[in-house]
SEVEX-857191 format. One record per residue (C-alpha): residue in three letters; x, y, z. Coordinates in nm, 2 decimals, decimal comma. Each point is the difference from the previous one (the first is absolute). Layout:
  rest      px      py      pz
   ala       X       Y       Z
...
REM end
This chain:
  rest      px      py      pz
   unk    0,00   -1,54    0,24
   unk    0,03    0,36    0,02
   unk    0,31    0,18    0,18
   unk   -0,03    0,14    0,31
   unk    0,14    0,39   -0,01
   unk   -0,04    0,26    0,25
   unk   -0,04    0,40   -0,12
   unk    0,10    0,31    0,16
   unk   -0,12    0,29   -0,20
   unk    0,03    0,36    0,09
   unk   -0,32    0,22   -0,02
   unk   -0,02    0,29   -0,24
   unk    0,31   -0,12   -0,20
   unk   -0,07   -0,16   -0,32
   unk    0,05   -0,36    0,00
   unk    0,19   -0,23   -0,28
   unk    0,06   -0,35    0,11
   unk    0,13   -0,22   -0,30
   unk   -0,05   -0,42    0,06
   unk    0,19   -0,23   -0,26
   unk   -0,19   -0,32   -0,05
   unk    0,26   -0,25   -0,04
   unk   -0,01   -0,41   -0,03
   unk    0,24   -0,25    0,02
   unk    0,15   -0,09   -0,38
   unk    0,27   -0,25    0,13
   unk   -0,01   -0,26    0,21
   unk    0,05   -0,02    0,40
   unk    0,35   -0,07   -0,03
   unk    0,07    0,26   -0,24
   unk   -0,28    0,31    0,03
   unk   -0,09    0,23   -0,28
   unk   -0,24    0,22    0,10
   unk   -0,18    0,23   -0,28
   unk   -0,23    0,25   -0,05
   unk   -0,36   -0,17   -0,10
   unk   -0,13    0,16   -0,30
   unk   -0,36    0,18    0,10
   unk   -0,09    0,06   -0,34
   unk   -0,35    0,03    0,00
   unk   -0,06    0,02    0,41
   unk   -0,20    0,24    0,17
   unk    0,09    0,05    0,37
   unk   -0,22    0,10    0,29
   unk    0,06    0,10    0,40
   unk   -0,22    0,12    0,25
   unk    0,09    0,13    0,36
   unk   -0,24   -0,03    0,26
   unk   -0,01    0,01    0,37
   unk   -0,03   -0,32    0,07
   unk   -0,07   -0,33   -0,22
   unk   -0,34    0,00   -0,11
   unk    0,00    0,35    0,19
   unk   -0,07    0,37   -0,18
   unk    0,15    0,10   -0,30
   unk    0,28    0,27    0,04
   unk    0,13    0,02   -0,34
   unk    0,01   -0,20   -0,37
   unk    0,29   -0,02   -0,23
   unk   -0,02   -0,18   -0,33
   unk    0,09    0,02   -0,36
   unk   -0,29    0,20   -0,07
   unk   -0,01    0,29    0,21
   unk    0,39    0,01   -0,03
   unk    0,12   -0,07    0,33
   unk    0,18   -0,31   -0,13
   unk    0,19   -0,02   -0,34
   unk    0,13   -0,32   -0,14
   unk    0,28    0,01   -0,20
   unk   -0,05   -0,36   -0,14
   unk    0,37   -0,06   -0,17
   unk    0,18    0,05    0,36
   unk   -0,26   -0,18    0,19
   unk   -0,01    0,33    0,24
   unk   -0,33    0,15    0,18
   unk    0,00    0,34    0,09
   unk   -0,20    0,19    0,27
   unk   -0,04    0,32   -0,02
   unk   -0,24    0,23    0,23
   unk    0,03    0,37    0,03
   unk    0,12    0,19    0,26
   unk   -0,33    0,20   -0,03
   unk   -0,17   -0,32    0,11
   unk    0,26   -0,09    0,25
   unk   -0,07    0,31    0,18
   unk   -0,35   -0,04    0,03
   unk   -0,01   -0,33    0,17
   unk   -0,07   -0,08    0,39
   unk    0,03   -0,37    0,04
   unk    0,34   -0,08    0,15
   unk    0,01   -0,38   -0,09
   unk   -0,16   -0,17   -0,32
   unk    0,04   -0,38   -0,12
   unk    0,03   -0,09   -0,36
   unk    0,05   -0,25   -0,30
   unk    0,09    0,05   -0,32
   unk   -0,15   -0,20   -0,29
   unk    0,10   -0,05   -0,38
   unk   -0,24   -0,13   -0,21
   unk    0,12   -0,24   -0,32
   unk   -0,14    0,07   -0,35
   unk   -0,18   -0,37    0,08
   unk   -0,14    0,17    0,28
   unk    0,19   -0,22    0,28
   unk    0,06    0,26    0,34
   unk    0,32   -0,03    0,14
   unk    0,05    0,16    0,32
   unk    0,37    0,08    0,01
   unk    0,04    0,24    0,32
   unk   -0,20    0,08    0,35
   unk    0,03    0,12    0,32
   unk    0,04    0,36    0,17
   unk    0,03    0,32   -0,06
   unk    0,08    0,28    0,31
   unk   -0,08    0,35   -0,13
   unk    0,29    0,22    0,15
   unk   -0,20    0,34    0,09
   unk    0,16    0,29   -0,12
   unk    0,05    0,32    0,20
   unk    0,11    0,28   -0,25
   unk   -0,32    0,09   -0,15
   unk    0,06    0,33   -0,07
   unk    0,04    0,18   -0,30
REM end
């Protein structure tokens, strides 16, 4: 089941959000949480205005808006501030998918994301 997680990003600033995915090693007595090894995963995430609704903007391992950095288990998202800048919608829902070298989807965060607008646009 995929975590619920509410964004605030701030138009026309450049945006690097790093997620660790982490599982339980231990037992529930004793926890051990570690990094799971995404060696091999491709991650995907698309913001739209409302489920099922218009696309507003893709991230994945292809186009370079998410990087994996398998060892550490951690996802990052990165989107320009040029891109920032140029977007209108205030409010924007989410997931964000990894998918296994078997091809298994795991859907390991959702929700919101509020697009704080920015007011010094100026040079």
């Amino acid at each position: 089941m995929a975590v619920p997680y509410k964004m605030i990003w701030d138009q026309g600033t450049t945006i690097n959000r790093a997620l660790v995915w982490k599982k339980n090693q231990g037992t529930e007595e004793n926890p051990d949480f570690q990094p799971v090894n995404l060696t091999g995963y491709v991650a995907r995430m698309e913001l739209r205005n409302r489920v099922g609704g218009e696309l507003l903007y893709r991230l994945d391992t292809t186009n370079g808006g998410l990087s994996i950095q398998p060892d550490d288990g951690k996802i990052v998202i990165s989107v320009p501030a040029d891109v920032t800048a140029s977007w209108t919608w205030r409010n924007a829902v989410y997931d964000l998918e990894l998918v296994a070298p078997d091809e298994s989807v795991v859907r390991l965060i959702q929700g919101s994301i509020s697009l704080s607008p920015e007011v010094t646009t100026g040079a």
